[in-house]
N, C-alpha and C positions, 0 to 999 in steps of 0.2 A: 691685411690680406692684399692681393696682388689687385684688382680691383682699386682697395684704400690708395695703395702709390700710384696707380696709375690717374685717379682725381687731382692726387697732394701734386703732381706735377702737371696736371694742367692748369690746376691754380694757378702755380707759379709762373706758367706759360703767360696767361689769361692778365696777371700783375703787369708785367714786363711789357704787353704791347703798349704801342703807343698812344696817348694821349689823343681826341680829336683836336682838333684846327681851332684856334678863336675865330677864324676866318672863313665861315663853312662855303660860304658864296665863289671864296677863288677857289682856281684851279690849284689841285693838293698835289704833294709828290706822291711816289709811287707807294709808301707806306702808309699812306691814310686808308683808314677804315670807312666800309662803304656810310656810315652814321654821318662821316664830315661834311658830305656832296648831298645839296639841298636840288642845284640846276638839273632839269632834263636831261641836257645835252651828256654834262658830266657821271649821269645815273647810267646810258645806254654805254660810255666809250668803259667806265672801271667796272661796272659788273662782271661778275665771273660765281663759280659755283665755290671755291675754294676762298674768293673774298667773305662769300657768304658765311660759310663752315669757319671762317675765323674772329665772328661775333662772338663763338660758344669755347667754353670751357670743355664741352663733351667733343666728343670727335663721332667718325662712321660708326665708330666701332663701340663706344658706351657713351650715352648719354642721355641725362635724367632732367625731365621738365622743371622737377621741384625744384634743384638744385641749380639749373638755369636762369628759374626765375626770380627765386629768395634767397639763396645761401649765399651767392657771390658777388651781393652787392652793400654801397655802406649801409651799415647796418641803422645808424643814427639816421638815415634817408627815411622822409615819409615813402611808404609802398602803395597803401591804400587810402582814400577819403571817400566814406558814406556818405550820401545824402538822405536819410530816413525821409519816411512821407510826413514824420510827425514833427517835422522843425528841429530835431538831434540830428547833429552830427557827430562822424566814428572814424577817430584816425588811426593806423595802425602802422609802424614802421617795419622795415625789411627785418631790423633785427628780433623785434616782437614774432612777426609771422615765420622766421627762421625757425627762433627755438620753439617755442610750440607747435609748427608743423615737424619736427626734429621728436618732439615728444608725443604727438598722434601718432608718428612714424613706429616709435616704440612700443605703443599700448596696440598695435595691431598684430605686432611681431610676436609680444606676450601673449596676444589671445590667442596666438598659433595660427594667424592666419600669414598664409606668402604665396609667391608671385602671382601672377594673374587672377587672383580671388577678386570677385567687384565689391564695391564699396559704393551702395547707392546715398547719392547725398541732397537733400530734399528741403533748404535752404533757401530765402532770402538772402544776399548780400549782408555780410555781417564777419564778425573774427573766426569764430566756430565754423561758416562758411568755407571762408582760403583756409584755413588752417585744417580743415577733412578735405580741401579737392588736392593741395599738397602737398601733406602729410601721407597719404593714400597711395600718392604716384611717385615719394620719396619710396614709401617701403617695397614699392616693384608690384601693390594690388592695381587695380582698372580703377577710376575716380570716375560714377556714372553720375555727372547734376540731374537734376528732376525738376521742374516747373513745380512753384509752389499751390500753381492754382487747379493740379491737378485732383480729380476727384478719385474716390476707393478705387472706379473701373478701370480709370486712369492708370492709377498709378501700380492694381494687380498685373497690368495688361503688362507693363515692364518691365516688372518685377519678376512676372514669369519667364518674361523673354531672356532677360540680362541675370537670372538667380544670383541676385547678389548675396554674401554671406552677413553684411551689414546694411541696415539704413538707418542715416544719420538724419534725423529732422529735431525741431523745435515740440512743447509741449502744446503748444496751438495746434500742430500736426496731427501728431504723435495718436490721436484716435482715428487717422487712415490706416494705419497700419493694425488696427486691431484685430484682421482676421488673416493677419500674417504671418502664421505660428511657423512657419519653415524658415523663418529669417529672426535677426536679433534686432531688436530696435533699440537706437542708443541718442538719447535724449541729451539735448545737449543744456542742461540745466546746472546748477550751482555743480550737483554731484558729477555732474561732467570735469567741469572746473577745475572742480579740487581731485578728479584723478589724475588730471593733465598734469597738474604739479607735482603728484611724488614721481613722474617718469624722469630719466634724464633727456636734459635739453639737448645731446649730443649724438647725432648723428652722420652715418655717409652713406649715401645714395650706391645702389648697387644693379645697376638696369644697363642691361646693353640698348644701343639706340634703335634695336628692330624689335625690344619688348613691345609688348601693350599698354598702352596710358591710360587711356579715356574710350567711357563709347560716348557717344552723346545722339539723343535721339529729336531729330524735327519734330518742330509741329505737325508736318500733317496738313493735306486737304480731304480727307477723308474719316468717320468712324474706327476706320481699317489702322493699326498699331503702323508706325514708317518703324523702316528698319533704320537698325542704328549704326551711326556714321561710328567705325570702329577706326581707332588713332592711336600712332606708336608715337615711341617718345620721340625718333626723331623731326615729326610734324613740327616741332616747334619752329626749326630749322626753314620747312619750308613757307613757314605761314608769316615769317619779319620779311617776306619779299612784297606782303599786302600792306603791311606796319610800315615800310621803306617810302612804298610807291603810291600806297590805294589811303592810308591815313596820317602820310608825310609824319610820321614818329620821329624824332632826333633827342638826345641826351638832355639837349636842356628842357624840353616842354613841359608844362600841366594839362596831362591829359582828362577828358574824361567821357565816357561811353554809357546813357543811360539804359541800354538793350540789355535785356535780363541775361547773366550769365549761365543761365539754362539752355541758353539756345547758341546758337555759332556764332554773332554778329558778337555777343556781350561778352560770351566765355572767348573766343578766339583772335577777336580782334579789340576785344575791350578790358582782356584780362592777362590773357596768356601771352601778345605781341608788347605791349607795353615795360612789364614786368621784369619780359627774357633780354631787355633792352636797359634795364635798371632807371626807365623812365616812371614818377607817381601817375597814378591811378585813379579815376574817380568813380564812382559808380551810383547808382540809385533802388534803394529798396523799400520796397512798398506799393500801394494804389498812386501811378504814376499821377501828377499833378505840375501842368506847364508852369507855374507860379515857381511852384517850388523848385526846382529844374533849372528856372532863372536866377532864383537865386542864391543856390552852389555856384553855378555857374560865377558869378561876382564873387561871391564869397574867398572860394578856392583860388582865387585869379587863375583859371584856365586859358590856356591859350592853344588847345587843341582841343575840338570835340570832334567826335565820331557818333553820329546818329542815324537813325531811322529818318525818311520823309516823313512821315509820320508826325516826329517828333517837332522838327523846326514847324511845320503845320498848326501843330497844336499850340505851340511859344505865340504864334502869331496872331492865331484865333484867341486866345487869351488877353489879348490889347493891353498887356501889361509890361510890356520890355521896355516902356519910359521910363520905368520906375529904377531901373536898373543902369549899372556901370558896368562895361565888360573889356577886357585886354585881349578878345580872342585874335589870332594870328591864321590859324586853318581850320578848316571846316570840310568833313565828307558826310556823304550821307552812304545807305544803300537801301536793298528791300522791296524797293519801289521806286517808280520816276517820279522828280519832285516836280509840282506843276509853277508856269511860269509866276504865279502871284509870289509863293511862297520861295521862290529863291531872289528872287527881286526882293522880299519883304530881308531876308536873310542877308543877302549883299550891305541894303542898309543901317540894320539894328548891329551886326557885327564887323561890318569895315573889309569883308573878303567873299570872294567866291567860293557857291557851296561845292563841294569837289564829287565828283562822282567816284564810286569803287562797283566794279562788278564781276561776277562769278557766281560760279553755281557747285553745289557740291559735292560733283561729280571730280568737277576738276579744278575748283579751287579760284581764288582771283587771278584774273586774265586781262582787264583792261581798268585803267586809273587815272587822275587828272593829276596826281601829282602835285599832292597840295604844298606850299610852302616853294617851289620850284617858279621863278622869277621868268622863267624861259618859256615854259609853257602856259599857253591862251586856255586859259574855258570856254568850250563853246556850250551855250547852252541845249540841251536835246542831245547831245550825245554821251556815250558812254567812256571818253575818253581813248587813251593811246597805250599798245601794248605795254605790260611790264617789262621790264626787263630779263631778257632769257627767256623768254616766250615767242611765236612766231604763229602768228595770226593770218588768216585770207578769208576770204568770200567765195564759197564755187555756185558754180550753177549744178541744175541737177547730172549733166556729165562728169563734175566733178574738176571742171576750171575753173580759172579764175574769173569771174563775173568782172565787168569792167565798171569804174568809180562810176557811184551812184545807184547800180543796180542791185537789186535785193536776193539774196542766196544766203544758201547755209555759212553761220560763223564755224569755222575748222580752226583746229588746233593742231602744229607740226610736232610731231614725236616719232623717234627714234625708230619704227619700223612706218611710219606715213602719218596720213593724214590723219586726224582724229573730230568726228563731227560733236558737235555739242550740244545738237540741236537745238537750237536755236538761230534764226534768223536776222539775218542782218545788213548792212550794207557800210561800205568806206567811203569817206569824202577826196576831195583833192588834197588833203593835205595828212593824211592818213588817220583820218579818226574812225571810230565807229560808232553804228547807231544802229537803234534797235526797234523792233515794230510792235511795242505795247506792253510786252512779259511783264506782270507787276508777279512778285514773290512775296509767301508767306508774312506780310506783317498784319499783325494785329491787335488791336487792344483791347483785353478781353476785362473787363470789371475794375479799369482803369490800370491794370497791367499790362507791361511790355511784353511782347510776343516777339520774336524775329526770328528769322529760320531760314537765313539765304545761304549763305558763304561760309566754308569751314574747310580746314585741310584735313 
């Protein structure tokens, strides 16, 4: 199809660029990729919007998350690494999660379902996990995650809202769904397995980049259902500018993000940024346990985590990080502001400052420290320094600039003005910002991860 060649030749586009730099710290020539530039300085002078567009295979005009994030990477590369609460660990490489998301893609097209049909998926971290969220958004359906700690009302209340045509869950689950009869429940058990296998593992993605991908729904500070954050395929695009800046991602790291990929923090910055960058993976499934947590951490030899406050909190209150050997290199957090004990406890047990990211989901990451970036200082208590391509102020309520140090609305500059974000805040002299208290949805609810801050 015309679609098929127009993929087959951005491959080959995608083959041919060039290589990043052994040398990411110097300054590059005019053909490095924004992946090479680690320095601040270097991050504001080569950004551009067309540098960005030229990370993807997909262009404006089609482009498919699945396919961004599995199909076009080495296939022999690990993709993902579990950390079970149960002391197993679960590795899965690109080429694994390729062909059989290549083969959910199939069994969804056979059952007659296409484009924008949702596909609720209702999973712990695990292979049947990535392989329904894209396999789902290779075949052009919506890929809805669900909280696995959701109860019946829970998870009705979504159900009604987002009517998906499928929900994928586990046999542990699988009796929330029993008064589901308007939907098909597909278990992902042996006989899952072995349908996977008689499909072909050959697939091509068929999604212009303003389809639908994903809804994904917050947590919530209320009873009341939050609407759900609804995402096209080309979000992916925009969200490696928080992977670049807000979790210093680059080619070579061992990343890993124990924030449930039900919620923003886990699926977007801990699954979907990593991924679309052909960087591994790590993630954590189960009743979250700081022990254990540490020791992935070693295990994996990571050298990037991206966490919740929460989480270095709980590492620390666990008085057990003696026990352990770590190589980590960067460290962000978000969710919440981390207090000084615990980023001081953090500086020492991992050899680096914890990096701030923040944003809200309205409008996405807006300020970042820039982890991994030699040039830039951590101050502690602030939120960091704009992204890149972003253009940040302070007004008072006439709608000026407030001068350094005084507190007004953070704004955001867009294409017909200013854009408030409500939220409050003020700049230093050296252009940071900082904020007056906002803690976001994190929580841990029966030793699960909960997050719910930041999503494009």
């Amino acid at each position: 199809s015309a679609a098929s060649d127009v993929y087959k030749r951005q491959i080959d586009n995608y083959q041919s660029k060039p290589l990043p730099s052994a040398h990411p710290q110097s300054r590059m020539p005019a053909m490095a990729r924004l992946t090479d530039y680690t320095l601040y300085d270097d991050a504001q002078r080569n950004y551009s919007k067309e540098a960005l567009w030229a990370l993807f295979d997909g262009d404006r005009q089609q482009l498919n998350i699945g396919h961004e994030c599995v199909d076009r990477h080495d296939r022999t590369a690990i993709a993902v690494r579990i950390a079970h609460e149960d002391g197993t660990d679960e590795t899965i490489t690109f080429g694994e999660l390729a062909s059989t998301s290549n083969r959910f893609a199939n069994i969804l097209l056979n059952k007659g379902l296409s484009k924008g049909d949702r596909i609720a998926i209702m999973l712990e971290p695990s292979l049947p996990f990535y392989v329904a969220l894209f396999g789902a958004m290779k075949a052009g359906c919506i890929a809805v995650p669900l909280f696995t700690l959701f109860g019946p009302e829970g998870l009705r209340l979504r159900i009604d809202d987002c009517t998906p045509k499928l929900l994928i869950t586990n046999s542990d689950l699988a009796h929330l769904a029993a008064n589901n009869d308007d939907i098909e429940t597909v278990v992902t058990n042996n006989t899952f397995l072995t349908a996977l296998e008689t499909e072909s593992d050959l697939f091509t993605p068929q999604t212009a980049s303003s389809d639908m991908a994903m809804y994904q729904y917050t947590s919530g500070t209320t009873r009341e259902l939050p609407e759900a954050g609804k995402h096209r395929h080309r979000a992916v695009v925009t969200v490696i500018l928080a992977a670049l800046y807000g979790t210093g991602i680059r080619p070579s790291d061992r990343f890993m993000c124990p924030s449930s990929p039900a919620w923003g923090h886990g699926l977007w910055h801990g699954t979907i940024s990593p991924l679309a960058l052909g960087v591994s993976t790590a993630s954590y499934a189960g009743k979250f346990d700081p022990v254990r947590l540490m020791q992935a951490i070693q295990n994996y030899e990571i050298t990037n985590i991206a966490a919740a406050a929460t989480h270095f909190r709980l590492m620390k209150n666990s008085g057990a990080a003696d026990h352990f050997t770590f190589c980590v290199e960067k460290l962000s957090f978000t969710g919440e502001p981390i207090d000084s004990d615990t980023a001081a406890w953090t500086k020492a047990t991992f050899g680096g400052d914890v990096c701030s990211m923040y944003g809200t989901t309205e409008i996405g990451v807006i300020l970042a420290d820039y982890p991994g970036a030699a040039d830039h200082k951590v101050k502690p208590g602030s939120l960091g320094r704009p992204i890149p391509g972003i253009e940040l102020a302070v007004h008072d309520p006439n709608r000026q600039n407030c001068p350094t140090g005084q507190i007004g609305e953070i704004m955001m500059k867009r294409r017909n003005g200013w854009f408030p974000t409500k939220e409050l805040g003020w700049i230093d002299e050296d252009g940071y910002f900082y904020h007056g208290g906002r803690a976001d949805d994190v929580i841990i609810s029966a030793g699960y991860t909960m997050l719910s801050l930041i999503h494009i």
